[in-house]
C-alpha positions as CSV (number, residue, x, y, z in Angstrom):
1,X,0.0,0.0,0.0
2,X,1.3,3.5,-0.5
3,X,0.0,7.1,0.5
4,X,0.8,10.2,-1.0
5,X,2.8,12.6,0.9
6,X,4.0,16.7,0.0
7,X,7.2,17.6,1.5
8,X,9.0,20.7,1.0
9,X,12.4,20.6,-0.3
10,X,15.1,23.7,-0.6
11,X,15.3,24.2,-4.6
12,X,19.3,23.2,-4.5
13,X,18.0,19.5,-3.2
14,X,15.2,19.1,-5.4
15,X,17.3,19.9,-8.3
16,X,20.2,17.4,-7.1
17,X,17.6,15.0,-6.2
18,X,16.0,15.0,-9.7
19,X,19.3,14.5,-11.1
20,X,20.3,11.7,-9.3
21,X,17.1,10.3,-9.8
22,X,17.2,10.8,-13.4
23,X,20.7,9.4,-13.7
24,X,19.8,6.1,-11.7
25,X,16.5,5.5,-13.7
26,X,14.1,5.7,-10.4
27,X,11.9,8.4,-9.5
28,X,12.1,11.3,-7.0
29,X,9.4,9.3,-4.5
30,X,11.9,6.0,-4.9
31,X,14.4,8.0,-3.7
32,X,13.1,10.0,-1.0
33,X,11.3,6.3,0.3
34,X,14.8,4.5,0.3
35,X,16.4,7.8,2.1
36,X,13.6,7.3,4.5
37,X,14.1,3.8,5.2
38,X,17.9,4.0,5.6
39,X,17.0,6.7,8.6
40,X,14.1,4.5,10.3
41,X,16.7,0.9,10.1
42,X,19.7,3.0,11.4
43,X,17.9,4.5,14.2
44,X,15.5,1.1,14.9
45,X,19.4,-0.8,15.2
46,X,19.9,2.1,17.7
47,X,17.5,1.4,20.1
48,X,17.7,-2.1,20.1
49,X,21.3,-2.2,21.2
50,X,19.9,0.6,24.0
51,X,17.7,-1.6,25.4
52,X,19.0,-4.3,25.5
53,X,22.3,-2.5,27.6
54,X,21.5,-2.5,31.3
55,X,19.9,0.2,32.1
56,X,21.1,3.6,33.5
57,X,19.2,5.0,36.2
58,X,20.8,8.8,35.4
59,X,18.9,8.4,31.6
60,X,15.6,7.7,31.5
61,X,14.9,6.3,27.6
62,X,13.1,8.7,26.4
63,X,16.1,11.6,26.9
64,X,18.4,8.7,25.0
65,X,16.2,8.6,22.0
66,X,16.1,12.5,21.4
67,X,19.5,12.8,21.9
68,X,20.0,10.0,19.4
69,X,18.1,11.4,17.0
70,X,19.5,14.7,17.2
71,X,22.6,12.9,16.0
72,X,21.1,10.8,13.4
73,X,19.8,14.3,12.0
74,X,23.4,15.9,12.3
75,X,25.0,13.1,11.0
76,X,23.0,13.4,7.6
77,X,23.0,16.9,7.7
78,X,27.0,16.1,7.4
79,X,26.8,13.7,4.7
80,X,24.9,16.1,2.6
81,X,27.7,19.2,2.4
């Protein structure tokens, strides 16, 4: 099943986007889907290992998780330039 989405890209990645897409025969949505789906594995692997370490009583989980995707976010943010 699929649902249709809008997102709002800055013109400089929409245009390298398209390109890439265009150059790889798949279409802007495949793309954007696989980019997606890289993000949710990496930080789903994340968590996992998190809980199953023993557990910290100075971090509850839910102050781990934002932290770890604040760095999931940076760390692609750093990829991109």
């Amino acid at each position: 099943m699929v649902t249709k989405a809008t997102i709002y890209l800055n013109v400089r990645l929409h245009r390298a986007a398209k390109k890439l897409a265009a150059e790889t025969n798949r279409t802007l949505s495949d793309l954007i889907a696989e980019g997606l789906h890289e993000i949710l594995r990496e930080v789903s692997s994340e968590v996992k290992a998190i809980r199953k370490r023993p557990s910290d009583p100075s971090k509850n989980i839910e102050t781990v998780l934002k932290g770890l995707e604040r760095g999931v976010l940076r760390r692609r943010k750093g990829r991109k330039k």
